[in-house]
SEDREN-296579 format. One record per residue (C-alpha): residue in three letters; x, y, z. Coordinates in steps of 0.5 Angstrom, whole numbers, padded with zeros to 4 digits, always signed. Example, Ala and Ser with C-alpha at 12.3 -4.5 7.8 and 13.67 -1.06 7.14 Angstrom:
<recs>
ALA+0025-0009+0016;SER+0027-0002+0014;
</recs>
This chain:
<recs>
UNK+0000+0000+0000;UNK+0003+0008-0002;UNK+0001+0013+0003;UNK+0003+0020+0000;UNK+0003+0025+0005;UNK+0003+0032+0002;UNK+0004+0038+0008;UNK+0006+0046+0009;UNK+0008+0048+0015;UNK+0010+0056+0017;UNK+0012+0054+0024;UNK+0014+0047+0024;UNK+0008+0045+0027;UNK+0005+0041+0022;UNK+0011+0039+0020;UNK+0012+0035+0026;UNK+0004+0031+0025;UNK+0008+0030+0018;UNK+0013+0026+0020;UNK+0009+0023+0025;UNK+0003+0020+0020;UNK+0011+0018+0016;UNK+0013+0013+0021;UNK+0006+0011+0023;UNK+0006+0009+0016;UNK+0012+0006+0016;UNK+0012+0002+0022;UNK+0006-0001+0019;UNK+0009-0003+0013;UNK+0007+0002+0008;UNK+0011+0005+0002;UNK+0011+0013+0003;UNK+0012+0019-0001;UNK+0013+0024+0004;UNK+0013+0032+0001;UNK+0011+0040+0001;UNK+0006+0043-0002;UNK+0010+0046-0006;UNK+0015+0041-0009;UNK+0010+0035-0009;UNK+0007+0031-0015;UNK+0000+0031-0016;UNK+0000+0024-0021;UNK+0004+0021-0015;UNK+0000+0023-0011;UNK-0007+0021-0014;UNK-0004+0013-0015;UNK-0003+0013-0008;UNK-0008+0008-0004;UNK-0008+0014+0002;UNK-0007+0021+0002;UNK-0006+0025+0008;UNK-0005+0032+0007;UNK-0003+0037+0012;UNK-0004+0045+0013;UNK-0004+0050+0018;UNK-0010+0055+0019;UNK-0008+0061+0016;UNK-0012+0068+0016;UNK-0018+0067+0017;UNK-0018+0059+0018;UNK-0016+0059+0011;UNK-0011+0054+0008;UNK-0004+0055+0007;UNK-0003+0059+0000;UNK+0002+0052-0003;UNK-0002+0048+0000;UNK-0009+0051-0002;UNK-0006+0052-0010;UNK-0004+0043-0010;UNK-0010+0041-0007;UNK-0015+0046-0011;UNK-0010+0043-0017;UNK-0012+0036-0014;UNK-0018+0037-0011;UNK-0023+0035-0018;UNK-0019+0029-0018;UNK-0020+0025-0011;UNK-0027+0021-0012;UNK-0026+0015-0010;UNK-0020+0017-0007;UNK-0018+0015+0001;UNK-0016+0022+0004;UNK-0014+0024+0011;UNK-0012+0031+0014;UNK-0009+0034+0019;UNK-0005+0041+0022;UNK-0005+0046+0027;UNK-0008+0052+0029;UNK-0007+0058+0033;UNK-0013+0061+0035;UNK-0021+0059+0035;UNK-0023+0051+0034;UNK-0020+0050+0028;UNK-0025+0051+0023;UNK-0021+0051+0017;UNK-0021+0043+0018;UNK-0028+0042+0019;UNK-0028+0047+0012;UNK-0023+0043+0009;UNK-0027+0036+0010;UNK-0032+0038+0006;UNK-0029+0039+0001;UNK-0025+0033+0001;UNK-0032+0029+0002;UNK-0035+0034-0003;UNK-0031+0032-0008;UNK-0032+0025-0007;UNK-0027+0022-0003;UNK-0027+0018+0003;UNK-0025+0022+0009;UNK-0021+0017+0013;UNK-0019+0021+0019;UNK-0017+0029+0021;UNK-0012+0031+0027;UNK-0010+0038+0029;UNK-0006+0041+0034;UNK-0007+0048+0038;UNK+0000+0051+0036;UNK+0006+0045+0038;UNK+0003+0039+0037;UNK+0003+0035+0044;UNK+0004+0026+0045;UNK-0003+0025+0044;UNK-0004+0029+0037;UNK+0003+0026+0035;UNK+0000+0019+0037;UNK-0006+0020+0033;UNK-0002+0022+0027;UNK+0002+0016+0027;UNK-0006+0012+0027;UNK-0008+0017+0022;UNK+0000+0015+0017;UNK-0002+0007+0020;UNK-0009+0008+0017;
</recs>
């Protein structure tokens, strides 16, 4: 099974949930493609089995520019696709993850998990990455 695991990070926070779903993914024996928004390929990332995306609000619970421009050049093509989402926030509840899930569901894809994290992701957050990754 390849698990693509696709993030954008401002503070290193959603960075360290990315590394996180990777080693889960990994301890559980799947082959994965670990990148940035800015520097993944879209067509590797759609012949995966799962894809986990990963962004921290920004704004006004808005996704992170780079991560916004892959996942609108992707986000036509997930029907039918297994796809988990996660990062951080500062402020709020983390609206941008509850909007960001519906339009991976809107666009037909299965949602299989969310996780987020208020700023510094704790052990818990990280755990459930690494859930999210073993998917």
């Amino acid at each position: 099974m390849k698990v693509s695991i696709v993030y954008a990070t401002t503070t290193g926070n959603t960075e360290q949930l990315a590394n996180a779903a990777s080693e889960g993914a990994k301890a559980a024996g799947r082959e994965v493609s670990l990148s940035t928004a800015d520097t993944a390929d879209s067509a590797e990332v759609l012949g995966s089995d799962l894809i986990l995306l990963g962004s921290p609000a920004m704004g006004a619970e808005q996704l992170e520019d780079s991560m916004e421009t892959f996942f609108s050049g992707i986000e036509g093509s997930l029907s039918g696709k297994k796809v988990g989402l996660f990062g951080s926030y500062d402020w709020g509840e983390g609206q941008w993850l509850s909007d960001w899930s519906d339009r991976v569901t809107g666009a037909g894809a299965t949602l299989v998990g969310t996780v987020k994290s208020q700023l510094t992701p704790d052990d818990a957050a990280l755990e459930e990455a690494k859930k999210l990754g073993a998917n």
